[in-house]
N, C-alpha and C positions, 0 to 999 in steps of 0.2 A: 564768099565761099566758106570762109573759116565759119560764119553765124551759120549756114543752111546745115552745116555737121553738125553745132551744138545742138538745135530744135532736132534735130532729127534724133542723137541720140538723148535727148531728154524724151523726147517720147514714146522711144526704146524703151526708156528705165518705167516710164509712167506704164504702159503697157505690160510689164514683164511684172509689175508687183501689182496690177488688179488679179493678171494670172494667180497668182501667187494667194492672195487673198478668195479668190472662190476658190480654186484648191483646198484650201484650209477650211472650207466652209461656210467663212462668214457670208451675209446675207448684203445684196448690192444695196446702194443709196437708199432709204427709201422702205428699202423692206423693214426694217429693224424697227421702227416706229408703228410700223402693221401689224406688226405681231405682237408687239409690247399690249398695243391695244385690245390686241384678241387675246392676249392670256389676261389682264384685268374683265374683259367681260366674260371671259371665264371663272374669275374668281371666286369662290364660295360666299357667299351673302353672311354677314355676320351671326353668329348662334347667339342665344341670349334665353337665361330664365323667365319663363312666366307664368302670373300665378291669376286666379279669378277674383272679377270683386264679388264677394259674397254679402249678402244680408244674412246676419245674425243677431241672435238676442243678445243683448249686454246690459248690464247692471245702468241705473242711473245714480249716480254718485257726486259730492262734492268733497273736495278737497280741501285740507285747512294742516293750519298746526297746532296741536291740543299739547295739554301739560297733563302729566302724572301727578295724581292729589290722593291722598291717601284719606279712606271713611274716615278711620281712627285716626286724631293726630293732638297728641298730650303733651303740656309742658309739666312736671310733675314738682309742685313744691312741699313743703314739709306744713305737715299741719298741728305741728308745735316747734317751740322753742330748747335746742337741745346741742350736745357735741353729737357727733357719727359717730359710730364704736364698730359700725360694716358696711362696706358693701359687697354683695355677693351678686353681681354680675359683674363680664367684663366689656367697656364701653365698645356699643358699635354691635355688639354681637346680637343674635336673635333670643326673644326672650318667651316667658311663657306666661299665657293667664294664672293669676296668683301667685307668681314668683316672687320671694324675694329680694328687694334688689337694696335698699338699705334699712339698718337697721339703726339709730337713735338710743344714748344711754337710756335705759329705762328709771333706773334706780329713782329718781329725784321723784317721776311720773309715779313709782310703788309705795314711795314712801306718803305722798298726798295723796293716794288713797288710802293707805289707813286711817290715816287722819280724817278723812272724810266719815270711813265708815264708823268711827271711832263717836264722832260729833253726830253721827244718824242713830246710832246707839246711845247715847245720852237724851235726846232728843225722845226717843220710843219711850224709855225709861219714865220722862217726865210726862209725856200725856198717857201711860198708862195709868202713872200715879192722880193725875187731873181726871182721866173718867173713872177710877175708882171715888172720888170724893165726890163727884156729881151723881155718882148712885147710892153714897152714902148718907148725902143729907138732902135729896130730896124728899125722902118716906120722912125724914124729920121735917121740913117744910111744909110738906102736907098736913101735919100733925100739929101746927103750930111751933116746935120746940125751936124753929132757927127761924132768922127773919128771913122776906123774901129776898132784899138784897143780898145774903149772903150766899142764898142759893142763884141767882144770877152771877158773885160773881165769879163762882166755882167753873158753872157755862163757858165763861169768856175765859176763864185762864186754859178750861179744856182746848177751846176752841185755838187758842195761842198755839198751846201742844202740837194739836195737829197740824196747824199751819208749818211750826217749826219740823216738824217732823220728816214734810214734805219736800222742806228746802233741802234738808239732809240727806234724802235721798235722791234727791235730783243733784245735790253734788257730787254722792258719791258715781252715779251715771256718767256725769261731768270727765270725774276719773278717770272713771273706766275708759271712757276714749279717747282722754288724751295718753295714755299707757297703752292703746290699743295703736293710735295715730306716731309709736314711737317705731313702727314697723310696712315701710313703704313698700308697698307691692303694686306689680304692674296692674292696672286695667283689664288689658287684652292683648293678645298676641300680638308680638311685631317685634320690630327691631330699635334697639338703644341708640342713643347718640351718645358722640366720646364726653363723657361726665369728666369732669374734671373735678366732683368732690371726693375727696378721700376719706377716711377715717381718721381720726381728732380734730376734726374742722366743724365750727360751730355753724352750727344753721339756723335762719331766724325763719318763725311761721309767717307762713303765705307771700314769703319775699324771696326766699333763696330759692334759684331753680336747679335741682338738683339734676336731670337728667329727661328729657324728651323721647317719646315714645312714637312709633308711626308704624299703622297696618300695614302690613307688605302684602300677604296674599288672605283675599281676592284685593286687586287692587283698582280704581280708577282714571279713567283720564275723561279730560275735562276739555273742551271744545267752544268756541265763542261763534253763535250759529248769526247769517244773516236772515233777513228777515224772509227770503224766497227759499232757503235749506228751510227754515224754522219750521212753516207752513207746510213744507213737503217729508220733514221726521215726522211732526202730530199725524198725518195721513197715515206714512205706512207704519208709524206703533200701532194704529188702529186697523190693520189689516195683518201686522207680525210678520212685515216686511224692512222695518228698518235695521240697521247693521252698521257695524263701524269697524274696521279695520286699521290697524298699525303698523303702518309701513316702513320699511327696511332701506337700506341706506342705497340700494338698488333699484327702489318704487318697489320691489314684490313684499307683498301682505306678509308680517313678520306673526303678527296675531290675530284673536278678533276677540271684539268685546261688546257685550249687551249693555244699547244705550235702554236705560230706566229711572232716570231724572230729569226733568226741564225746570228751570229755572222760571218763577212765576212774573218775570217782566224783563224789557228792556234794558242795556244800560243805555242813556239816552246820550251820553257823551261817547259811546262807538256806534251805535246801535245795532250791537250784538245780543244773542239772547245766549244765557249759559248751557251745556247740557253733558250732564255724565253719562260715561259706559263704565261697565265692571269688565273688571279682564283678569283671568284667572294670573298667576303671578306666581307659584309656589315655586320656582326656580331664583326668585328676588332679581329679574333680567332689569326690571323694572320699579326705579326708585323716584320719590315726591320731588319733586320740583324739574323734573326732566323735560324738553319739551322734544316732542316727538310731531311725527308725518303722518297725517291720518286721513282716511277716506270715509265718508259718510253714505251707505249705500239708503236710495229710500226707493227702491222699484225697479225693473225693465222695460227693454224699450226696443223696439228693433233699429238699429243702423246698417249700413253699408259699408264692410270693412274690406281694406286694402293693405299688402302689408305695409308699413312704415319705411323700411327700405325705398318701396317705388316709388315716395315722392323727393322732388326734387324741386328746386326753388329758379323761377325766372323774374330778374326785376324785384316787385312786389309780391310776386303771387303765387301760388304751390299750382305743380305740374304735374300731370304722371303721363305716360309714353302709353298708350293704346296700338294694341297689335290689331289691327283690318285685318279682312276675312283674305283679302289677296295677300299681306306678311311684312302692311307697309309699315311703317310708325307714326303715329301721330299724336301728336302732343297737345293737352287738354287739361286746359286749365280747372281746376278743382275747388272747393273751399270744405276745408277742412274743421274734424270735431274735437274731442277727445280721445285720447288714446289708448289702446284696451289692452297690454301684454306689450306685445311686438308687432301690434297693426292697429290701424287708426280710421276712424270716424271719416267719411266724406257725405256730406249734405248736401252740395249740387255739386254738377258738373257733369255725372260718370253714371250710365244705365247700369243696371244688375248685370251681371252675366260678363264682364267685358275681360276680356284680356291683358293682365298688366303686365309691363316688363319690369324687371325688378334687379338686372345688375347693367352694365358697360352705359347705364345713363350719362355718362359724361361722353361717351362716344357716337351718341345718337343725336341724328336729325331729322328735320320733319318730311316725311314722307320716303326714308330711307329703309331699303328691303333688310329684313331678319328674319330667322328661324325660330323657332320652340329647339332648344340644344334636348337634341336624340337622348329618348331614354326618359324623358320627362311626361309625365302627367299630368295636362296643363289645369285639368280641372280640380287636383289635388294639390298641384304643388308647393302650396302657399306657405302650409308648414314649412315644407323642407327648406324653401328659398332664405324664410326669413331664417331656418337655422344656419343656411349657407353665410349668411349675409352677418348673421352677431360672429360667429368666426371669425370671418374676416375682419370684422370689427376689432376684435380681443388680438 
């Protein structure tokens, strides 16, 4: 009797709190999982950027790393033997054609030439006096009054004259340049290195190096070409399509410079071949021994660009997400080129025209429905996407 009351009011209370619960709204057994399901197939399908693959013309280029060489590049020594009494530049700084830059006691260099001209002057003296006596007793020798030898050896002492005469003056020349050579001036334009000779410091010729000299502006760089770039610069210089670019620590083009030397061989132990551009420089951005990033442009080409953004990598192999005409995703393996800006080269894989998605790639699967997100221009958007995408990047 006492159990038939508990079951009874147990299922009083079980009763009176279902009431209680539709009342309140909730949804019987059963439903809750019905509806969950209908509002997921209601859900809005994912939005997503997309951009077109395009065929465009782009440059064909290689890529290397060249060095900054300067045309002009002087070690400068002294071309005599002397103390410094100047220098009138200061190390390091830019200097001028015909400047100059030290100056060499002279005195010692003025004083040997007088001397010289001193000794070319004695010298004049005695073979004028030599051909006046060769004019004075030939008319006698012809006459009989002197013998022939003696008029012979008047000849030979003239002839001594003028020989000595010649040395004289070619010493005093001698002089002259070494008095001239006591005053070192630059070459050509450019810039000093830190000299470390000062003034009262003795210099000996063609051995002391007094200070280095190197063209800044226009200035060079220099590139070591394989043999398939090599073949393909000789091409476009002869069509005034080759090009060389210096590139910034970003990959974008910082300068450009006109290649107009090749090196006339191999070297056989890289087997590179050499080749200069000039690149204007009057800012000095750009100094000798630098090595820099450089692109060698030698023609165009049409590719297939996509932006960089859209590929993504599975396994081994580059992917990009393909929007179908009904808005599904499909995922298509690619093989990929070079890179142009902020989009990139594909060689197989992907028809012209196609629809690429280009952001929530990590939330995409294959065959999983998406949008064009409202307000996009799919056949334009490529720019915009890729500038969405370096943002988010930064």
């Amino acid at each position: 009797m006492r159990a038939a009351v508990t079951v009874g009011l147990a299922a009083t209370m079980v009763a009176a709190a279902g009431l209680a619960w539709v009342l309140a709204g909730r949804p019987w057994p059963g439903e809750g999982s019905q509806a969950k399901g209908a509002r997921t197939d209601a859900a809005p399908v994912l939005e997503v950027s997309v951009a077109r693959a395009e065929r465009t013309t782009v440059p064909i280029v290689f890529d290397y790393t060249g060095v900054i060489v300067s045309p002009s590049d002087a070690a400068l020594r002294p071309r005599v033997t002397g103390v410094v009494v100047e220098r009138s530049f200061e190390p390091g700084a830019m200097v001028e054609q015909g400047q100059l830059l030290f100056r060499i006691d002279p005195q010692p260099f003025a004083v040997a030439l007088q001397a010289a001209e001193a000794q070319r002057d004695q010298a004049w003296a005695q073979f004028a006096f030599s051909k006046v006596e060769v004019e004075r007793v030939e008319s006698l020798a012809d006459d009989g009054f002197t013998s022939r030898q003696r008029f012979q050896q008047l000849q030979s002492d003239r002839a001594i004259a003028a020989a000595r005469l010649r040395e004289t003056e070619a010493e005093v020349l001698r002089q002259q340049l070494d008095l001239g050579y006591t005053e070192i001036r630059a070459p050509f334009a450019g810039r000093a290195s830190l000299s470390d000779i000062n003034a009262g410091e003795l210099v000996t010729a063609n051995q002391t190096e007094l200070v280095s000299l190197v063209q800044i502006d226009p200035i060079d760089v220099q590139v070591a070409l394989s043999a398939e770039a090599s073949v393909a610069v000789e091409a476009a210089l002869a069509t005034g399509q080759a090009a060389l670019e210096v590139l910034a620590g970003d990959g974008r083009p910082a300068a450009t410079a006109r290649i107009y030397k090749l090196d006339n061989r191999f070297n056989s132990g890289t087997a590179r071949r050499l080749v200069r551009a000039m690149l204007d420089n009057a800012d000095g951005r750009f100094l000798p021994g630098e090595f820099v990033r450089t692109r060698v442009q030698v023609g165009t080409r049409e590719r297939l660009l996509v932006p960089t953004v859209a590929l993504s990598a599975q396994l081994d192999r580059r992917v990009v997400h393909v929007l179908d005409a009904d808005g599904r995703v499909r995922i298509t393996p690619v093989e990929t080129g070079d890179n142009h800006g902020e989009r990139t080269a594909i060689l197989r894989g992907l028809p012209e025209g196609m629809a690429i998605v280009t952001d929530h790639l990590q939330d995409l699967r294959q065959g999983q429905r998406v949008a064009p997100r409202a307000g996009r221009d799919v056949a334009g958007s490529s720019q915009r996407v890729v500038g969405e995408s370096s943002r988010r990047l930064e």
